[in-house]
N, C-alpha and C positions, 0 to 999 in steps of 0.2 A: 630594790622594790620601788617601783613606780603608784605612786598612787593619782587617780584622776578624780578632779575635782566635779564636782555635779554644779550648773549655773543657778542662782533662785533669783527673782526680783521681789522687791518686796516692797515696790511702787509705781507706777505707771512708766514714771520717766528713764530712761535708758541708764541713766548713772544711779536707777536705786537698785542697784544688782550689788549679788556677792555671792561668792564660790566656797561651796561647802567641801573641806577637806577629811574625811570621815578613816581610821584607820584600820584596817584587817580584823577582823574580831567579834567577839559576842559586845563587847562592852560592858556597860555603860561611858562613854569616856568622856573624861572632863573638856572643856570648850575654853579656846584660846579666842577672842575676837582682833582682827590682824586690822589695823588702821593707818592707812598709805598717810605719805607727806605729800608737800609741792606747796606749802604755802597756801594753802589752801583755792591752789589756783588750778584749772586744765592748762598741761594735759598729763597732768601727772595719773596715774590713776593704780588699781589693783596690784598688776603685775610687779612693783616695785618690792612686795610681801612675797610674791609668789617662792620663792625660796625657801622662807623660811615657815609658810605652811604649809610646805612639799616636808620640812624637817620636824616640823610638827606632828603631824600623821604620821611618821618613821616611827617616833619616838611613844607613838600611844595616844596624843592629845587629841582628839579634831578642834579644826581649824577653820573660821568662819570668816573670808576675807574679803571683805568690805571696799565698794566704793560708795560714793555720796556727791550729789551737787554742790559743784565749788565756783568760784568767780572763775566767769565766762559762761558756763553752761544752768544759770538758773539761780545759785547763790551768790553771797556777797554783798557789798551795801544797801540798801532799802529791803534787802528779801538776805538778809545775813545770818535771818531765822532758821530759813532754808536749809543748811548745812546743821545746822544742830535738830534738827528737827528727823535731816535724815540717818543719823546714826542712830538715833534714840531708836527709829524706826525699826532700824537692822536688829540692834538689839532685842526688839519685841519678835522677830521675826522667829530666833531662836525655839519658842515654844510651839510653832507650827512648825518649826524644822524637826525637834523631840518627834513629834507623831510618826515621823518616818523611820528617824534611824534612831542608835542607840547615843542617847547626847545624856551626859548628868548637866543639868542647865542648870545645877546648884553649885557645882564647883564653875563657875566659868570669872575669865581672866580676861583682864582689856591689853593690848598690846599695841602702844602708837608711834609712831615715827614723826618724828619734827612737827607738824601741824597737825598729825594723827595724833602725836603726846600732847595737843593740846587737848584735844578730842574723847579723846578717853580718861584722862584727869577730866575733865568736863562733865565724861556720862557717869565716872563712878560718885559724882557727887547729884547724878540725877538716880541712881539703879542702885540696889544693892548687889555688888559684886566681890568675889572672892579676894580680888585683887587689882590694882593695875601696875603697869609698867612703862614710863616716858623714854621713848627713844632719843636723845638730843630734843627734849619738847618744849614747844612754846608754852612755858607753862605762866608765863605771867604777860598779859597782850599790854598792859601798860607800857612796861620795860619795853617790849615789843617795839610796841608804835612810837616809844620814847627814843630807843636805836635805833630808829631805820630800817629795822631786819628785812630784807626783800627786794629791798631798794636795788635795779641793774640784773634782777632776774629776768630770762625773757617767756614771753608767751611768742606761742603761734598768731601771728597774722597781727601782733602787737607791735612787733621788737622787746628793746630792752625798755624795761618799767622802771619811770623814776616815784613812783608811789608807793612807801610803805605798805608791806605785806597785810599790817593789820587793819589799817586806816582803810583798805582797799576792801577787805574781808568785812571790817564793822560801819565803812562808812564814812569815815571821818575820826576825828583827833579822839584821846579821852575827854578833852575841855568840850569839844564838840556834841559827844551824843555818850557823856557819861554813863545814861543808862542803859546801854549795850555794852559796855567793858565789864560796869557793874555783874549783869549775868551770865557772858562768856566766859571773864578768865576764871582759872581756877583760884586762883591769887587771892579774889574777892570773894571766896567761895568756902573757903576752910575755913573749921575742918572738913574733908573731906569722909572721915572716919572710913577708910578703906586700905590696909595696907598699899603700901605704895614702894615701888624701887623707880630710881631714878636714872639713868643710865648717857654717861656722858664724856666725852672725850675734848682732852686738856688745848686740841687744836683744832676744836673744829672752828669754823671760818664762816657759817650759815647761821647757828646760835648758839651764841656765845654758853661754856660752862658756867661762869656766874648767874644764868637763867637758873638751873639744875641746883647750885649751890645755894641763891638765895632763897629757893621757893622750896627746896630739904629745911633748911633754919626759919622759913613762918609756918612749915606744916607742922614740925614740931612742935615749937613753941603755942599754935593751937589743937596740941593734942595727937597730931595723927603718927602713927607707925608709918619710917620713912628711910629705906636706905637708900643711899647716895654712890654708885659705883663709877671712880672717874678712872680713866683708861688715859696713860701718858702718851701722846704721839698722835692721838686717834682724832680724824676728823667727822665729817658729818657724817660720813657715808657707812662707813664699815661693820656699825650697827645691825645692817643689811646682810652681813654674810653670815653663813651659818655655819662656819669654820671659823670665826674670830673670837677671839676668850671674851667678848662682850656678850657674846651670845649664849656662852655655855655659862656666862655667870646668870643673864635671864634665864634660862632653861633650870638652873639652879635653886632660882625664885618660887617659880613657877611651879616642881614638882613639891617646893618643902610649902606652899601654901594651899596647893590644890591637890595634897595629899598623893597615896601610890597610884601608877597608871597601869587600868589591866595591859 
């Protein structure tokens, strides 16, 4: 069964689109929100999810997958607001999406990948949400910008980038402009008070599992409900497929928090 995704924007600019995966049925069905990575850099975008919102809809969920303005096309230092600004957005978009089709916009779930996991740890501390889930996620931009994480990535019409991914995204160092890490990371941000799964593999090579590991031990320790699923072998990527037991342990998450799916 093929499902075809319908397009919405949900702001002027050509990257505030996202693709509604809605699946066979009367409904109501609960709502997955799918948040691409790249570092929060073009030209990664949507398609990167498209997989696993194709498996989503299979499986009952709809599936709401998301782009946003990232550095090069509109966000990123001095407008680093930009990019939080647009996902917030998407998320509001959900209740004009209801009117259409059949959405429970009460059960709905954040789903991020690398710079998406930052992303949706981020919004479920601005939204009240069922849940979220960090893909290998930047969840603490300190660490971040304190690693280098990004450092030798390339963009189009760039090359290779010797400026960390965060410093590039917020602008400059934490010493530099504190009060953007301060609101970004999630780090500085718990609790979160939203269930939360972690999801992380022991090799990946883009962000490090001690990201996933230290930021399970401060969500805790301020309060939040947090598991921590580390996969031996697994690098950055494979979060991505929707045949990897990373994915059925999300999928796992996701139906025991967002309840049965018609």
């Amino acid at each position: 069964m093929t499902i075809t995704p319908a397009s919405y924007p949900y702001g002027p600019h050509p990257s505030q689109v996202g693709e509604l995966f809605v699946p066979e049925g009367a409904g109501p069905f609960p709502v997955v929100v799918l948040i691409h990575g790249g570092f929060w850099r073009t030209p990664f975008d949507r398609e990167l999810m498209d997989p696993l919102a194709e498996d989503l809809a299979e499986r009952g969920f709809a599936a709401w997958n998301i782009d946003y303005r990232r550095v090069g096309d509109g966000g990123g230092g001095e407008s680093w607001r930009v990019t939080l600004d647009d996902v917030a957005a998407s998320l509001d978009q959900l209740g004009a999406l209801s009117a259409e089709h059949p959405l429970d916009t009460d059960r709905t779930a954040l789903v991020g990948h690398s710079a998406g996991g930052h992303l949706a740890l981020w919004l479920s501390s601005e939204f009240q949400v069922a849940a979220a889930v960090s893909q290998a996620g930047v969840a603490n931009l300190y660490d971040a910008a304190n690693e280098r994480l990004g450092v030798g990535s390339a963009r189009e019409g760039l090359g290779v980038l010797d400026v960390p991914a965060t410093m590039e995204f917020l602008g400059g160092s934490p010493e530099e402009v504190p009060d953007r890490y301060a609101a970004a990371s999630p780090s500085a941000l718990l609790p979160l008070e939203t269930p939360l799964l972690l999801v992380h593999g022991d090799e990946d090579d883009r962000v490090p599992v001690s990201m996933s590991r230290n930021f399970a031990d401060a969500a805790r320790e301020a309060g939040d409900e947090v598991e921590l699923a580390e996969f031996a072998g697994m690098g950055h990527f494979e979060v991505l497929d929707p045949k990897h037991a990373s994915w059925g342990r999300t999928l796992e998450f996701l139906e025991r928090v967002l309840g049965s799916v018609e």
